[in-house]
N, C-alpha and C positions, 0 to 999 in steps of 0.2 A: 504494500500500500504506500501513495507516494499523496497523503494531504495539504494540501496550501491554498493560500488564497492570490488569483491573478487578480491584478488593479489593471485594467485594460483602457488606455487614455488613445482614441483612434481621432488623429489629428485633419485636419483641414487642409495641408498641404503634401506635395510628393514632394521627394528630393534624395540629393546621392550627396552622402560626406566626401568622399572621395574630390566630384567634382565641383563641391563646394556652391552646391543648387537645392534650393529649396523654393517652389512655384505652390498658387494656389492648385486646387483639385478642378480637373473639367467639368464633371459632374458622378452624378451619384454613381456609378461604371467602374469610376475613375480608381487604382490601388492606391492606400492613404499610407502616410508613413503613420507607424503606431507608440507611444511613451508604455511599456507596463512592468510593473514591477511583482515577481513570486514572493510570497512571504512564506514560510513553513514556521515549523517551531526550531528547526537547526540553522536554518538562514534565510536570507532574505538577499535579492538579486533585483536589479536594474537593468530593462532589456529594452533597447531603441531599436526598431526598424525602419530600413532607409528604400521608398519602394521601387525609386527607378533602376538602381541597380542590385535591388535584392542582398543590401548589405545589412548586418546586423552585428549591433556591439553590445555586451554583455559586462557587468562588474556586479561583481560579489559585495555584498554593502552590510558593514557589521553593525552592531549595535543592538538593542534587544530589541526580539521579536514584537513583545506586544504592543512598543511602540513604533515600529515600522509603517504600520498603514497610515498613521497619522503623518508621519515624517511624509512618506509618497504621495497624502493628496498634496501637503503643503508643498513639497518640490515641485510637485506638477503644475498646481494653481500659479507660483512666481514664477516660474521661468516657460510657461510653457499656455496659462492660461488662455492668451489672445487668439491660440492657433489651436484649439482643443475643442473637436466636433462632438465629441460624445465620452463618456468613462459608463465603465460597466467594473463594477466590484462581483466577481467569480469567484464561489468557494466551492472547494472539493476536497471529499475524502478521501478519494482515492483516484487521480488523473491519468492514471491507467485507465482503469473501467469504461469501458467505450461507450456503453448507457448512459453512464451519469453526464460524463463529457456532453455527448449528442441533447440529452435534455437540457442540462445548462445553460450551453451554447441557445439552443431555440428558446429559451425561456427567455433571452434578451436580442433574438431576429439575428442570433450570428450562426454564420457557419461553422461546423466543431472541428477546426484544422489545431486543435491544438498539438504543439509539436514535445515532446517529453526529450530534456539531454540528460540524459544519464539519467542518475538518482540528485539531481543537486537541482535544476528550476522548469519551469513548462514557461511556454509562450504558446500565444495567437499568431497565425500567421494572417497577414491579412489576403492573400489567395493562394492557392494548391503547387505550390513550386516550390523548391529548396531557396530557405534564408542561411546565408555563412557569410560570416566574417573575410571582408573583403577590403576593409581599410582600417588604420591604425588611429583611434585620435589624437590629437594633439596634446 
C-alpha cells in the first residue's frame, strides 16, 4: 500500500524550462503545465510539469508531514496564484489500487493517469505520454 495525499494545482499556461517559455493555454484541448505536491506520512515531494516539452522536475521537501499541505497551498497561492486554473486536493490509501485511483480521478472530471515512481511520490500526468526529466534548474 503506497497512501498520500496529491495537491494537484493545473495551471493556465504551457511552457518548456529548458526553453525558457511559458505562453497562455489555446483552449480547453490545450496540455497545461501542472504545480502538485505528494504528501505521505515518510515525505513529502514537489513535482512541476512543463507540457510543451514533457519535462518534469521533482524535489524531495523535508519538514513534517502534517504541516506540508498547508506549507503547498501557501507556496502555490505566492508564487504561482495569478497562473492557477484549478487545484484538486486527492487522497489515497492506496495509489496503487487502480479503482480507487479511477474513482478519484472522476470524482473531480480528471483523467486517472496517475503515474507511481517507485515507493517515494505519485503524480498526475496531465495526458497519456511519458513525463522525465529533461532539464536541470537553475
Amino acid at each position: 500500500m503506497m497512501p498520500g495525499t496529491l495537491l494537484l494545482a493545473v495551471l493556465s499556461v504551457k511552457g518548456s524550462y529548458a526553453d525558457e517559455i511559458e505562453i497562455p493555454l489555446d483552449g480547453p484541448d490545450d496540455i497545461p503545465n501542472t504545480l502538485q505536491w505528494w504528501i505521505s506520512d515518510v515525505s513529502a515531494w514537489r513535482i512541476v510539469t512543463f507540457a510543451i516539452d514533457r519535462d518534469i522536475h521533482t524535489y524531495r521537501i523535508g519538514g513534517e508531514p502534517e504541516k506540508m499541505l498547508a506549507l503547498a497551498l501557501e507556496n502555490n497561492r505566492k508564487h504561482y496564484g495569478d497562473i492557477i486554473a484549478a487545484v484538486h486536493t486527492l487522497e489515497f490509501a492506496d495509489c496503487h489500487d487502480a479503482a480507487e485511483v479511477a474513482a478519484t480521478f472522476a470524482a473531480v472530471g480528471l483523467e486517472p493517469r496517475l503515474e507511481v515512481a517507485g515507493d517515494d511520490f505519485a503524480f498526475w500526468k496531465p495526458e497519456d505520454v511519458p513525463y522525465e526529466t529533461k532539464s536541470t534548474p537553475k
